[in-house]
C-alpha positions in Angstrom: 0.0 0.0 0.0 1.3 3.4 -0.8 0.1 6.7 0.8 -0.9 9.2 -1.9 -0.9 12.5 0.2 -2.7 16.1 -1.4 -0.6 19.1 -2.0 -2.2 20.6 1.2 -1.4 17.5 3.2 2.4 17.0 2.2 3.1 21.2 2.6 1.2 20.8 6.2 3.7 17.9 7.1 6.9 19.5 5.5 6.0 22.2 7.8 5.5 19.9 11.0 8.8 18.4 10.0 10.8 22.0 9.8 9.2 22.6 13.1 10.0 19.6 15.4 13.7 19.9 13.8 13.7 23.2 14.9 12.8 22.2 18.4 15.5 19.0 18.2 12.1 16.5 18.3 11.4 13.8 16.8 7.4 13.9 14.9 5.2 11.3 13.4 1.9 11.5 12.1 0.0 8.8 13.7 -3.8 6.7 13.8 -6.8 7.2 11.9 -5.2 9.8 9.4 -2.3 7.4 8.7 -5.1 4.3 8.0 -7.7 6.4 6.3 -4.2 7.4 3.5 -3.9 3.9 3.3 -7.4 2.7 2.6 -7.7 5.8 0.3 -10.0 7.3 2.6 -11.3 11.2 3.1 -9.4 12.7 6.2 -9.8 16.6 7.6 -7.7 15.3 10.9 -4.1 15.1 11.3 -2.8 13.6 14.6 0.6 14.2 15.4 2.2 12.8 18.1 6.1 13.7 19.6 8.9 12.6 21.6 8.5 16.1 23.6 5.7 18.9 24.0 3.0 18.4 22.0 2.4 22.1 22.7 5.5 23.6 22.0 5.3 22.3 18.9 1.5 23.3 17.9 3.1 26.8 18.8 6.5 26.1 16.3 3.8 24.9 13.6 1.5 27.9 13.7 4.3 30.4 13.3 5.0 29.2 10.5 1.1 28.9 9.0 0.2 32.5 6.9 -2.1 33.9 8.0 -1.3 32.9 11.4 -4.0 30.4 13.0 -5.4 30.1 16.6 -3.6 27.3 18.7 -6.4 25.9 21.7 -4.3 24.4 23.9 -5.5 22.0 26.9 -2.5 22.3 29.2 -4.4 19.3 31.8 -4.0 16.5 28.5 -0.4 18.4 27.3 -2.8 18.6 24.0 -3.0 21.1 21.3 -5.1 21.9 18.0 -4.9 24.2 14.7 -8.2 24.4 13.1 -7.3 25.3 9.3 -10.3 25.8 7.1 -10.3 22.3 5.2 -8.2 20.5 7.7 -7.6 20.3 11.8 -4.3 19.6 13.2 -3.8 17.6 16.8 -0.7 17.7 18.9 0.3 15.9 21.4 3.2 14.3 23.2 4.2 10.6 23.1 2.9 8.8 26.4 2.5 5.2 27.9 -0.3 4.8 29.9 -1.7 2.9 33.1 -5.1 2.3 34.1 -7.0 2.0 37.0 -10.1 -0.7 37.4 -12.9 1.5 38.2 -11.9 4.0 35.4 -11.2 4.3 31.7 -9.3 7.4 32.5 -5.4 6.5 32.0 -2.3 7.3 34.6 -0.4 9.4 31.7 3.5 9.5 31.9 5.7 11.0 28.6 7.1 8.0 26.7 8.5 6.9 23.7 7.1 6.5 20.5 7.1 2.7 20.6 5.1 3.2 24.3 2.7 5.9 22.5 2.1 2.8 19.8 1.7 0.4 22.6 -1.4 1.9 23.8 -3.2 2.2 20.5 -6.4 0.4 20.6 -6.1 -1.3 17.1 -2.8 -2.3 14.8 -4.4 -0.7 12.1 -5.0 2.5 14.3 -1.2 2.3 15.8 0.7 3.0 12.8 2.8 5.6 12.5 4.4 7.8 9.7 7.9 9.5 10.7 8.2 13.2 9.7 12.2 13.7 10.5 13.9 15.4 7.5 16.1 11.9 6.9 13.1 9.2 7.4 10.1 11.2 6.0 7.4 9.2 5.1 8.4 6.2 6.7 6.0 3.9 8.1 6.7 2.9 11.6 4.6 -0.6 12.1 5.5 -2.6 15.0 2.6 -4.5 14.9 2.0 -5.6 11.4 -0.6 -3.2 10.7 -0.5 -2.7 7.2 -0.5 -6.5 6.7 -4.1 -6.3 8.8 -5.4 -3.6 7.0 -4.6 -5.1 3.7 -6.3 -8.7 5.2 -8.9 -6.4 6.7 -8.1 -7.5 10.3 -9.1 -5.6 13.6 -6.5 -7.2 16.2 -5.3 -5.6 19.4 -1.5 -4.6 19.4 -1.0 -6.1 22.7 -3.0 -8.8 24.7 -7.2 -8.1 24.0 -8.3 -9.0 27.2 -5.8 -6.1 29.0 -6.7 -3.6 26.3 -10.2 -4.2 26.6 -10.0 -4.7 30.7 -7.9 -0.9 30.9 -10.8 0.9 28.1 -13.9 -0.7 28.1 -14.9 2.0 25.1 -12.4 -0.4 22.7 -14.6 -3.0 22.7 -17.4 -0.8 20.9 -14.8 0.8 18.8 -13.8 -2.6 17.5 -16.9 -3.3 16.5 -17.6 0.0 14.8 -14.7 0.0 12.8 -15.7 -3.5 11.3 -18.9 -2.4 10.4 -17.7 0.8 8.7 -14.3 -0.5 7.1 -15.8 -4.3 6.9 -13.1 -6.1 8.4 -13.1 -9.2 10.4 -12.7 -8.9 13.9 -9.7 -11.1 14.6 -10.8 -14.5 16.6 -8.8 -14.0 19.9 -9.7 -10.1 20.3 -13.3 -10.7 19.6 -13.3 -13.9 22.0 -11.9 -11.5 24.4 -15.0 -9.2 24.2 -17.7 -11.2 25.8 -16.0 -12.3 29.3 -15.5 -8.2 29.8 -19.0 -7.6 28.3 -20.2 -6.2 31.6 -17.3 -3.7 31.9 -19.2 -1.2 29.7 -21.1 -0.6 32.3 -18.1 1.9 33.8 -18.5 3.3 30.2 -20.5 7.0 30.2 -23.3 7.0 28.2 -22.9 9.4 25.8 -19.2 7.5 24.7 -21.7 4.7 23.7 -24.2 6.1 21.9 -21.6 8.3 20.1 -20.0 4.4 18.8 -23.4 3.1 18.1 -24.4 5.7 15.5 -21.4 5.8 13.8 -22.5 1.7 13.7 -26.0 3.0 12.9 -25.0 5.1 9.7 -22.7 2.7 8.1 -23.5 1.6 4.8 -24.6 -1.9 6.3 -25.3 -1.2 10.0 -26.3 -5.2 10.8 -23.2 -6.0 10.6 -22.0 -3.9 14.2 -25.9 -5.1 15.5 -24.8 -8.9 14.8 -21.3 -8.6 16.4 -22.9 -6.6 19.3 -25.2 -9.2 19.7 -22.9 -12.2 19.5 -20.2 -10.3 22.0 -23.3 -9.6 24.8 -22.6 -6.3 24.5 -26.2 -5.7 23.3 -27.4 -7.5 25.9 -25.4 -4.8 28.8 -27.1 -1.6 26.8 -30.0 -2.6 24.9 -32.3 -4.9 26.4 -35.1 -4.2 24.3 -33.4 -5.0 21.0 -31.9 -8.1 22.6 -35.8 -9.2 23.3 -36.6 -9.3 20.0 -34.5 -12.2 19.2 -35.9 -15.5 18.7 -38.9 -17.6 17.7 -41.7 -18.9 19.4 -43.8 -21.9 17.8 -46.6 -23.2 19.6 -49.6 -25.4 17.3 -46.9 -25.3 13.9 -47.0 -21.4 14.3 -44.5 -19.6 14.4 -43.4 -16.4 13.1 -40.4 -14.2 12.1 -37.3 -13.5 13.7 -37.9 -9.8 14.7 -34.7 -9.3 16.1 -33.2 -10.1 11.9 -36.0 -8.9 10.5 -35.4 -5.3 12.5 -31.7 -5.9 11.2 -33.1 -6.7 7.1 -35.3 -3.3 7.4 -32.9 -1.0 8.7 -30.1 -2.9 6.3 -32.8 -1.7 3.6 -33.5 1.7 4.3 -29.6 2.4 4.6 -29.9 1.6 0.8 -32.2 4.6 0.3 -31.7 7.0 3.0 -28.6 8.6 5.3 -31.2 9.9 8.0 -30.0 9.0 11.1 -33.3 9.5 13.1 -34.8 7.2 10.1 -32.8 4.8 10.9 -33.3 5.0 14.6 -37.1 4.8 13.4 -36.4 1.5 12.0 -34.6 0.1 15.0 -37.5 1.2 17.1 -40.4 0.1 14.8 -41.1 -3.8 16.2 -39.5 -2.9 19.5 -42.8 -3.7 21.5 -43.6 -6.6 19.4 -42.3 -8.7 22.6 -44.8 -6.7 25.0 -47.8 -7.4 23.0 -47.0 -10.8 21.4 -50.1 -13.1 22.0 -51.2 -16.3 20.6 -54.6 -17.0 19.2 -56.2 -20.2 18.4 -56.5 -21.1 14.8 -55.1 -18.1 13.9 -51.1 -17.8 15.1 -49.0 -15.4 16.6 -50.5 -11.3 16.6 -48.5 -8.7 17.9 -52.1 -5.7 18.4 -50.7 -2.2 19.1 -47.3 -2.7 19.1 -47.1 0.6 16.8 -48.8 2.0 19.7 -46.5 0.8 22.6 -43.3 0.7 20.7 -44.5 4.6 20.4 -44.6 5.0 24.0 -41.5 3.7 24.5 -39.8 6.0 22.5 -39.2 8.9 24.4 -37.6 6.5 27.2 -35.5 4.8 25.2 -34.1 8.1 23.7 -33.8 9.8 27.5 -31.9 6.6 28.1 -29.5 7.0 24.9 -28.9 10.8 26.2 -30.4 11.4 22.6 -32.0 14.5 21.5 -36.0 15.2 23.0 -36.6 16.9 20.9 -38.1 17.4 17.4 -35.6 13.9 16.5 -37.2 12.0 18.9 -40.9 13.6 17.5 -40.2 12.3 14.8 -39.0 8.7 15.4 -42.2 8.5 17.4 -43.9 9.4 14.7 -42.7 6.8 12.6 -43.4 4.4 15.2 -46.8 4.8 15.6 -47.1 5.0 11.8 -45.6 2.5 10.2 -48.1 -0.3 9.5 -50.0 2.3 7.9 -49.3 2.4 4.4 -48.8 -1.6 4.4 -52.7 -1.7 5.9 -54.1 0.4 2.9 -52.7 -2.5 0.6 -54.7 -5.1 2.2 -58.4 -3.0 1.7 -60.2 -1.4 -1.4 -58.4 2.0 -0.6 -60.5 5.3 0.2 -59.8 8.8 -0.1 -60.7 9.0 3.3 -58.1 6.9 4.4 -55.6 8.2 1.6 -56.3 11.7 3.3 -55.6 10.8 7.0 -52.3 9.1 6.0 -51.5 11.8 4.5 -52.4 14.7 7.0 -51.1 12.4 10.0 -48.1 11.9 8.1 -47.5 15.7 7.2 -44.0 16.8 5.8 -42.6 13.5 7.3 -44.8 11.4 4.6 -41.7 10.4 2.2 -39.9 9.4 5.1 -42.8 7.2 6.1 -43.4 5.9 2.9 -39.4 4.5 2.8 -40.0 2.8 5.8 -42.7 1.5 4.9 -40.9 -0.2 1.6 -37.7 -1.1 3.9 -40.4 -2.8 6.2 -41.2 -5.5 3.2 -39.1 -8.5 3.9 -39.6 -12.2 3.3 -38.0 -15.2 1.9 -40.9 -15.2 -0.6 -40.0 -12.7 -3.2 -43.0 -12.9 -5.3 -44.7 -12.3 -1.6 -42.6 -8.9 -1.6 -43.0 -8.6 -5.4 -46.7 -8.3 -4.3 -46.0 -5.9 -1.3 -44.2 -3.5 -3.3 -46.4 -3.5 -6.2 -49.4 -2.7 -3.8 -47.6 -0.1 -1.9 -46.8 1.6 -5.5 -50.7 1.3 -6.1 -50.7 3.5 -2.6 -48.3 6.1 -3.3 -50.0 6.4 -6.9 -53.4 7.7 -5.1 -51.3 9.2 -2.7 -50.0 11.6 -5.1 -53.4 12.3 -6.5 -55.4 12.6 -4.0 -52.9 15.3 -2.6 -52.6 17.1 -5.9 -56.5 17.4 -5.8 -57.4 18.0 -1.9 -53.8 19.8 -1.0 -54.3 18.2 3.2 -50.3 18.3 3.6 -49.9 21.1 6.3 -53.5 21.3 6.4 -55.8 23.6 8.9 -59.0 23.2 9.3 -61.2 26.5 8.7 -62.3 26.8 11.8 -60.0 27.9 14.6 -60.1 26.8 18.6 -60.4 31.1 19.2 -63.6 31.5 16.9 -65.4 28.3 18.7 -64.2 29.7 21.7 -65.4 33.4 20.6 -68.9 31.6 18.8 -69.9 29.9 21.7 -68.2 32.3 24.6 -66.3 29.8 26.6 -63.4 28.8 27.4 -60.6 26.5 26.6 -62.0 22.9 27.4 -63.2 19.9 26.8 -65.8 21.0 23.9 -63.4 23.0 22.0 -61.6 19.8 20.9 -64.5 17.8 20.2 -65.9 20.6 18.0 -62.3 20.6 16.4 -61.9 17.1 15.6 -65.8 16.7 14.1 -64.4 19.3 11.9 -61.4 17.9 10.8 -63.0 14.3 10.7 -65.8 15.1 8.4 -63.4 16.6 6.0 -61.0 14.2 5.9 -64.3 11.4 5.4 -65.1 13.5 2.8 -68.5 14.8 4.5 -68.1 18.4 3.9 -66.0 20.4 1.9 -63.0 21.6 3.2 -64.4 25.6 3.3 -65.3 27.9 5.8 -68.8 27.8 5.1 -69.4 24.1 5.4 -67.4 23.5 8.3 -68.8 26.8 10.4 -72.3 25.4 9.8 -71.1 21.7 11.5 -69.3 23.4 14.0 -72.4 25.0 14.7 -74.5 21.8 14.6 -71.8 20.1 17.0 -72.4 22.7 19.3 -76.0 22.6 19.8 -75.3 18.8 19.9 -73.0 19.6 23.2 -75.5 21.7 24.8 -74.1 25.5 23.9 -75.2 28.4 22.8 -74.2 31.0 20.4 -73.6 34.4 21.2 -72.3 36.0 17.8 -74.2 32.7 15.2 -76.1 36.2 13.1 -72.0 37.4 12.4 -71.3 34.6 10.6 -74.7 33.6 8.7 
């Protein structure tokens, strides 16, 4: 393997190199930058790591950088950072490192290069290029890194069960970076993985979500879900998931495997769609199935209002993630409750009515829906998902006309809460929603038009219904 650096890359290491000579140090450009070159992979992040102060010679570096850049320097971790405009540059000095049982957090002492090496996570991740005016572009490989990254191997430099014992968080990253390079986890470090499983737990949220997105929004995420699963790591973090595994046969029924089925759907809309909350919407989408699996005689397995649970459970799932409560988790909730939706209108002569609802229920969020919805056909039977699909195009067909004729995305109805409110002279309550939904119901059935006119005249007609009386009825008539 070569390493084809860019003009801006080899000018930016040329002037590391001046630098560190100029200070009598030795520099290397080291980890992820040095692999991603290799695999011939974008990289904005340059880590540099020397035998002295990683500081001093962030300081050297940006002296010599026109126009003169910023330098944030975090004295505590002897760390220090350019930000260019298409690149970032990260200093530090070489270290070997000790760790304590009840922390991930290392004892750091300076070291060598060979001791900053040592404590890579990965052989692929601990290779190093020398930037010293008589070895530049060297590669410094201890460990026979390149040889793994050309096998596509993920291997621990030193013995897996220490590395994983002293950083918990390497377990997860091990994982990650086979699902996003597609390596092979090598036998002995993933063997290592499942007897330390439970060490996670020392782990901080937030360090474990961050890994399990990156899983999330590879190009095939099952692949991090099935090692996950096989390591028990899963089992430490997502109990729910883990629950969805398995098959339950009683009378010759049985059904699918929702725990690979989950894994086939979200494998499918990573075809389509880099939304990460999408995705998370089709992780979430058969969580409850376990909750509200029943049997039923004659009939099989029925999983009723799972959309509805799985819903609910949402917002604690994501509290528990320390993900976002906000509009993100809206809208995986959303998606949730929604997505047998579309699949149901296949199975019925299809009304406008219904065509409408889906539609205003949906909203803006209806082409995200409607790719779930398509992800969510899976079966061994391809003319059964032939069928599926075909049906579902049948859907988004009236779909799109129905919309172009009736125009219910971002929809209002014509009558207000503050005019029933005004018409009636009373206050926010009860009545004001019933009022509001008869209006929005009949137009969406079809039994009025959707106009001011016709849906003033229910809205009074619901009203007497309820018992009120008008105050202002001659304003309007």
């Amino acid at each position: 393997m070569t390493i084809d650096f860019t003009k801006r890359e080899q000018d930016l290491l040329h002037i590391v190199a001046q630098s560190a000579e100029s200070l009598h140090i030795e520099a290397f450009a080291v980890g992820g930058f040095v692999r991603d070159k290799l695999l011939k992979r974008n990289c904005k992040d340059i880590d540099i790591v020397c035998v002295g102060s990683g500081i001093e010679l962030a300081k050297k570096v940006a002296e010599t950088i026109q126009p003169k850049p910023h330098v944030a320097y975090f004295k505590n971790f002897g760390t220090a950072q350019i930000r260019l405009d298409d690149i970032e540059l990260e200093f530090v000095g070489a270290r070997k490192e000790s760790y304590r049982r009840d922390s991930r957090k290392p004892i750091v002492e300076d070291g060598t290069i060979e001791d900053d090496q040592n404590r890579r996570d990965f052989t692929i991740n601990a290779l190093a290029i020398h930037l010293s005016a008589k070895k530049f572009g060297t590669l410094v490989d201890p460990f026979n890194g390149l040889d793994d990254l050309k096998n596509g191997i993920i291997r621990t430099p030193l013995n897996p069960s220490i590395t994983f014992d002293d950083d918990p968080l390497r377990m997860l990253r091990a994982i990650r970076f086979a699902t996003q390079l597609n390596f092979k986890i090598e036998t002995n470090t993933f063997n290592a993985i499942e007897p330390l499983s439970n060490r996670l737990k020392i782990i901080s949220q937030e360090r474990i979500t961050d890994e399990l997105n990156k899983i999330i929004l590879s190009k095939k995420p099952s692949i991090g879900f099935k090692l996950l699963f096989n390591a028990k790591l899963l089992h430490v973090f997502f109990p729910e998931m883990v629950k969805l595994h398995g098959v339950a046969v009683q009378d010759n029924y049985g059904h699918k495997d929702n725990f690979y089925h989950t894994l086939k759907v979200l494998d499918n809309l990573s075809e389509k769609s880099n939304d990460l909350w999408l995705r998370w919407a089709a992780i979430l989408h058969d969580i409850a199935k376990p909750a509200t699996q029943r049997f039923e005689e004659g009939h099989g397995w029925t999983f009723h209002g799972h959309e509805v649970v799985g819903a609910r459970w949402v917002p604690k799932i994501f509290s528990r993630f320390k993900l976002p409560l906000d509009d993100k988790m809206k809208f995986v909730q959303k998606m949730v409750a929604l997505h047998l939706r579309p699949i149901s209108l296949t199975k019925e002569n299809i009304t406008d009515s219904a065509i409408r609802r889906i539609i205003f229920d949906a909203d803006d969020d209806l082409e995200s829906l409607l790719l779930l919805c398509e992800a969510d056909i899976t079966s061994k039977n391809e003319a059964k998902v032939k069928r599926y699909k075909e049906n579902l195009k049948l859907v988004l067909q009236r779909i799109k006309e129905v919309e172009e004729r009736d125009h219910i995305r971002n929809w209002q109805p014509p009558i207000s809460g503050d005019l029933i409110m005004s018409t009636f002279n009373i206050t926010p309550s009860k009545p004001v929603g019933i009022i509001k939904d008869a209006i929005k119901d009949a137009i969406l059935d079809g039994q009025i038009k959707n106009e001011f006119d016709a849906a003033y005249q229910l809205m009074l007609k619901k009203g007497m219904e309820l018992g009120l009386s008008t105050t202002n009825k001659s304003t309007h008539e």
